[in-house]
C-alpha positions as CSV (number, residue, x, y, z in Angstrom):
1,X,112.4,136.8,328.6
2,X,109.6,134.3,327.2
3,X,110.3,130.9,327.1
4,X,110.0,130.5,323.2
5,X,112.6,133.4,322.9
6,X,114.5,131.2,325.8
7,X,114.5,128.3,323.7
8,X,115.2,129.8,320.3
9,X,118.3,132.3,321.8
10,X,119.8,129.1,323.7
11,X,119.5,127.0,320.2
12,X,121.6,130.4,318.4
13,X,124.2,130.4,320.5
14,X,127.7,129.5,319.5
15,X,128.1,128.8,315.7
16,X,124.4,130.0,314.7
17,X,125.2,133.4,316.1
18,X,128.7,133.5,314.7
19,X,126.8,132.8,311.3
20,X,124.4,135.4,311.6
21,X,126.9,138.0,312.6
22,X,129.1,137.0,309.7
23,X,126.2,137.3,307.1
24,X,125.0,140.7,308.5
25,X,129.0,142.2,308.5
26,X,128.4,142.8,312.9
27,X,130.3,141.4,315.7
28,X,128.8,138.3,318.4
29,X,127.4,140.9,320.5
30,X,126.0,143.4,317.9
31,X,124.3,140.7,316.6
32,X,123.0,138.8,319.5
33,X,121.8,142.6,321.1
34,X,119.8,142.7,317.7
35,X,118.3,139.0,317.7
36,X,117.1,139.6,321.2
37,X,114.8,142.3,320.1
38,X,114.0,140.6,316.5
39,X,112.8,137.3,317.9
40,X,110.3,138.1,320.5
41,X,108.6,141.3,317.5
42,X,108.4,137.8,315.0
43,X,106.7,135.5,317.7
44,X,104.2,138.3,319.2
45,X,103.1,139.2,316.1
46,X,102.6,135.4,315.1
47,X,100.8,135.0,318.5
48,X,98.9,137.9,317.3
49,X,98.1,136.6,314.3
50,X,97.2,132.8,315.6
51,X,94.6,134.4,318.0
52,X,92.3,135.3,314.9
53,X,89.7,133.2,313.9
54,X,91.2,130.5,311.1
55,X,94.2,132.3,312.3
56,X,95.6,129.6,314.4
57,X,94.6,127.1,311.9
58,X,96.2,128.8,308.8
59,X,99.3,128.7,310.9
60,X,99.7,125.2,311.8
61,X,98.8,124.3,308.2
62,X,101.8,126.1,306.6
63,X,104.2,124.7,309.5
64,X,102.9,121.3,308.8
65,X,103.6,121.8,305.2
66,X,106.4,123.2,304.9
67,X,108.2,123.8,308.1
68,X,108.2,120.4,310.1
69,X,111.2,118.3,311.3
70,X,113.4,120.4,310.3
71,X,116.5,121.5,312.3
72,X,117.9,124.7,313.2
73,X,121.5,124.0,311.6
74,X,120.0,123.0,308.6
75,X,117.4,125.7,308.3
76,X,120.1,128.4,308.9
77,X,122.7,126.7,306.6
78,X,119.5,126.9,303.2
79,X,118.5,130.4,304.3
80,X,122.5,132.2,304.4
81,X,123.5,129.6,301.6
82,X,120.6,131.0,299.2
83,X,118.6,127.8,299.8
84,X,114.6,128.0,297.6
85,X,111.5,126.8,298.7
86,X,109.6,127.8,301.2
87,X,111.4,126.5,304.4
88,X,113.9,129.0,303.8
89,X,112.0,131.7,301.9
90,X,112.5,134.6,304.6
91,X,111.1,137.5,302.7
92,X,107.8,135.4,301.8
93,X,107.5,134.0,305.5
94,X,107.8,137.8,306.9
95,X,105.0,138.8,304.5
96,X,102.8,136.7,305.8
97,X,103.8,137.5,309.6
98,X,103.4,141.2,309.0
99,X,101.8,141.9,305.4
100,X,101.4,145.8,305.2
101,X,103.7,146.7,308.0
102,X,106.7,144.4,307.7
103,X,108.7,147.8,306.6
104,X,107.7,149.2,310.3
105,X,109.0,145.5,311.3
106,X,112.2,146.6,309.6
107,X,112.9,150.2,310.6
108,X,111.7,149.4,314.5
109,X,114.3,146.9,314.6
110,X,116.8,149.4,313.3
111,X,116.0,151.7,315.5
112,X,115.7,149.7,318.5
113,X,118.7,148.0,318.0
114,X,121.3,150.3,316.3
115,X,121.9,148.2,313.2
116,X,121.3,150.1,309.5
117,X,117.6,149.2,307.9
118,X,119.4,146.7,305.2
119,X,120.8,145.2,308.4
120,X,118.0,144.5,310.0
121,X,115.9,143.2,307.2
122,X,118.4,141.0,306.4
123,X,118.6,139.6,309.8
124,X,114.5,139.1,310.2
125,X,115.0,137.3,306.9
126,X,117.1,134.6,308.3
127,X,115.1,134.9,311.3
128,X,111.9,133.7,310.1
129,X,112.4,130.8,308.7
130,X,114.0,129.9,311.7
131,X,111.3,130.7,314.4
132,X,108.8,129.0,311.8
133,X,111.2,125.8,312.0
134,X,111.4,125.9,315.6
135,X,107.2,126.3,316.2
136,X,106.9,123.5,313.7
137,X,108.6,120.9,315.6
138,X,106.7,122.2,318.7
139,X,103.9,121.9,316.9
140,X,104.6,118.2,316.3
141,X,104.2,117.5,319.7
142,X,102.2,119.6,321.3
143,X,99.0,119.0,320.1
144,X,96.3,121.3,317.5
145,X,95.7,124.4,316.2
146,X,94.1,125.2,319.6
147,X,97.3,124.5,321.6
148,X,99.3,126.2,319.3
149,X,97.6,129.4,319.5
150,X,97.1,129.1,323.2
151,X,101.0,128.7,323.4
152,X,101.7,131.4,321.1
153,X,98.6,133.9,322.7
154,X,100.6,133.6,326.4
155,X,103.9,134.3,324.4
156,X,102.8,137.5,323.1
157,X,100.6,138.6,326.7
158,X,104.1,138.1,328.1
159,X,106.3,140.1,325.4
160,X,103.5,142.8,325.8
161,X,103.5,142.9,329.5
162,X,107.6,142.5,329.7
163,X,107.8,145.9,327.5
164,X,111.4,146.6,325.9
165,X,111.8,147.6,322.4
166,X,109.5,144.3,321.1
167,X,106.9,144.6,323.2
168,X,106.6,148.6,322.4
169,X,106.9,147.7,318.6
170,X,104.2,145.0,319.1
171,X,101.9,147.9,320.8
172,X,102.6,150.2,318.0
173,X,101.8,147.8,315.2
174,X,98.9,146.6,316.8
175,X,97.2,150.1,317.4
176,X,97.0,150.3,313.9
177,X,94.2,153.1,314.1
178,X,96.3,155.6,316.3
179,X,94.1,155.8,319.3
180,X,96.3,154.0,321.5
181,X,94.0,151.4,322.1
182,X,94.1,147.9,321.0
183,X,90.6,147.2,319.4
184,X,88.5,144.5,317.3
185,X,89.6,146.4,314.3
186,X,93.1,146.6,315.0
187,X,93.0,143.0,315.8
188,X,91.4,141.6,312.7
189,X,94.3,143.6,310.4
190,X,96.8,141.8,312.6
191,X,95.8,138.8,311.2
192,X,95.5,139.6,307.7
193,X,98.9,138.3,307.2
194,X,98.2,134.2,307.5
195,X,94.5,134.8,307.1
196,X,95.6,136.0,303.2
197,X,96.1,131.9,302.8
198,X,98.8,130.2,300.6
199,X,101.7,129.3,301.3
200,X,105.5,130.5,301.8
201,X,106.5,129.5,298.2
């Protein structure tokens, strides 16, 4: 496991995950067997997405704006509690993240992980603004666009290279052109998600 899925899984732990599990109608372990394939699909496909040109950039602009200093508890207390605005709009964050294909998003984490497809789009809902909340105090300390798309390019090498159900739903997504090979073309439709500008609002 990567160290930002590490991080993110040790900080859901407890009353997080009894939250989540609550909100989706799924027991601790249902739900924790599902977040471990849903986190590491959300940050490949942002590290996918930050390795474009601007890509990076357009990232760290919308976590500065709208996703910095925030907490975990608080974050996951707006999103299940119906908060607005864009720290805690799940549905507009996952558009950006995966534009076209966030209904593959959807249905691979059904299938990977056994839960029905309203399930699991409800639970990368309240996943996203998390993982955005989480990179945006990383962010805060860890230097630029540059380092930020460094740290979020070795997270998705190793999701890749680590395999599972989110490193084959990375692949998949990626090879958007069916030839099963991951080309310049491919690429720059990964990144059309933050590259489309705006914000989460």
């Amino acid at each position: 496991m990567t160290a930002l899925t590490q991080a993110l899984l040790a900080q859901l732990q407890g009353a997080p995950l009894q939250q989540i599990a609550s909100r989706l109608g799924l027991d601790p372990q249902q739900a924790s067997s599902a977040i471990n394939t849903a986190l590491p699909l959300l940050l490949g496909r942002l590290g996918s997405n930050a390795a474009q040109p601007q890509g990076a950039q357009a990232l760290l602009g919308a976590l500065q704006n709208n996703h910095s200093g925030l907490d975990i508890g608080s974050v996951l207390s707006g999103v299940l509690g119906g908060g607005s605005g864009a720290a805690s709009n799940g549905a507009g964050i996952l558009g950006h993240i995966f534009g076209g294909q966030q209904g593959a998003a959807q249905a691979g984490v059904a299938q990977a992980s056994g839960l029905q497809s309203g399930q699991a789009g409800q639970l990368l809902q309240v996943l996203a603004p998390i993982v955005m909340a989480h990179l945006g105090n990383h962010a805060a300390t860890s230097g630029g666009a540059d380092a930020l798309g460094n740290l979020l390019g070795q997270e998705h090498a190793d999701i890749r290279q680590q395999g599972g159900a989110a490193g084959g739903l990375l692949g998949s997504m990626l090879d958007q052109d069916g030839d099963g090979q991951l080309g310049l073309g491919d690429l720059l439709k990964a990144g059309e998600g933050l590259l489309g500008g705006g914000d989460e609002r």
